[in-house]
Every structure is written in C-alpha cells, then in structure tokens.
N, C-alpha and C positions, 0 to 999 in steps of 0.2 A: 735561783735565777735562770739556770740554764735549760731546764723543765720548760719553763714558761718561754724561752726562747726557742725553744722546739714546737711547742704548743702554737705558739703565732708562726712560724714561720709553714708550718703544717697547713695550717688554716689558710694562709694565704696563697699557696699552692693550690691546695683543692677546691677552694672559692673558685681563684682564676680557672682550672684545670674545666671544673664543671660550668662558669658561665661558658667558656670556649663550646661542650658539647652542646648544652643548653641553646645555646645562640645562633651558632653556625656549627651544626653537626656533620655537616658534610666535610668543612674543610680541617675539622679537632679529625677525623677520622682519616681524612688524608696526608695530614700532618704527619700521624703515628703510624697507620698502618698502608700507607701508599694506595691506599684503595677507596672506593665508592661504597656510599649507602644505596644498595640497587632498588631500594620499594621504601612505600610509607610507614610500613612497619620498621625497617631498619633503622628509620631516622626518628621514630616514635621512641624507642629503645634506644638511639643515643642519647637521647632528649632525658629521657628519666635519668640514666647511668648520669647527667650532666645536675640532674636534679640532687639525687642523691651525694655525689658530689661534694656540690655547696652544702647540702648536711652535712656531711665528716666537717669539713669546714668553720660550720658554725659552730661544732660540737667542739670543736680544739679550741677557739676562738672564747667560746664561754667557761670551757675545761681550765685555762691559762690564768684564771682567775684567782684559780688555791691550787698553786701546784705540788701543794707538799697532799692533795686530799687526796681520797680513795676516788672518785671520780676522774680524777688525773692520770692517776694507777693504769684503772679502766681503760681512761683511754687512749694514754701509750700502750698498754697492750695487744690494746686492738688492732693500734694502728701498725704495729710490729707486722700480724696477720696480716691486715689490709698492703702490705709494702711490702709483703714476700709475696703474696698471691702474684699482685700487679703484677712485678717480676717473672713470677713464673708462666702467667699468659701472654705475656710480650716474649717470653723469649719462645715459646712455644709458637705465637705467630709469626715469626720468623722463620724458626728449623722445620717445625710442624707444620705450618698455610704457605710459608712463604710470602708473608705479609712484611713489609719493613717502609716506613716511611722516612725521611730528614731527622724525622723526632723520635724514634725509637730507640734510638741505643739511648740518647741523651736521658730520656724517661725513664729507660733501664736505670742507669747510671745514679739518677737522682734518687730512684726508689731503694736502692740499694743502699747511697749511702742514709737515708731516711729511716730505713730500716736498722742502718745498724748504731745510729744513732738514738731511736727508743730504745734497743735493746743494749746501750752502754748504759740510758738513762736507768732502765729497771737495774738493772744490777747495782747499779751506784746508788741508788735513792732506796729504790724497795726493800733489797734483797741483802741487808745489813744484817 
C-alpha cells in the first residue's frame, strides 16, 4: 500500500508541477529560480519541461495500479534518478547561476525527501 501512496502522491506533484510550467511559464520559473524567461524560446522549453512533466505524472499515476509489478520497479527507479538530478540542478542554480527563487529550497527539500522515499521503497520491496 505504501508503493502506491508514493506513486499517487508523485503524480500529483508532477501533474501540478508541469501544468504550473505548461500554463504560466514564466511565473513556475520565477517561483523556483527568481528569474525571467528572456525570449520565445526559453518559454517554448519551459513549455515542454512542463509537458513532460504531466508524463512522469501520468506514468506514476497509471504505474499505482500494480504496485508490487515490474513497471512499478521501473518506475520508482526512475524516479529515484529524476529526484536526484532535480536536486542537483537546483542546487547548482543556486551556488553555480545564482538563481534562487521563494520556491527553491522548498523544491530542494521535497525532492530530497521524494528521493529518499523511492529509495526506502526499492529496498524494502525490491531488493529482499
């Protein structure tokens, strides 16, 4: 049960997460990183990262379905990856760009603990 409480709570995150960029990409970008999308392109490219997104999303969202299945596995693992990276290019636009918005630690903070939440789940499920 707790797979699948991970799996929805996941989805629900990255849903919101991506309609936010999808929607109004200027102000998800303002949010997190304090800054402006300066051209068409930057906000094309938030636009997708917003699209994609709502995939992860959906994919947790349909994954919560059979959480004890190899698709599940997948895609806690994945998402392990996807919630370190995050991590590590937020904090990077911080010490690295010098980018920080309201919302960036917060985001840190959640992806962190999101991350180490699939990886209690793989251990405790998988990895018996």
């Amino acid at each position: 049960m707790q797979l699948k409480t991970l799996l929805t709570l996941e989805a629900f995150i990255e849903i919101a997460a991506g309609a936010g960029a999808l929607v109004v990409p200027v102000f998800a970008v303002s949010l997190l990183l304090g800054s402006t999308l300066e051209n068409a392109a930057a906000v094309i490219v938030a636009r997708v990262t917003g699209a994609a997104l709502i995939t992860i999303g959906m994919m947790n969202w349909a994954g919560r379905g059979e959480p004890n299945g190899r698709v599940a596995k997948g895609l806690v693992a994945g998402m392990v990856f996807y919630n370190v990276a995050v991590v590590g290019l937020f904090v990077y636009a911080c010490f690295g760009a010098g980018l920080s918005g309201i919302g960036l630690w917060p985001a840190v903070v959640l992806h962190v603990g999101m991350a180490a939440w699939c990886l209690a789940s793989i251990r405790r499920r998988f990895l018996r």
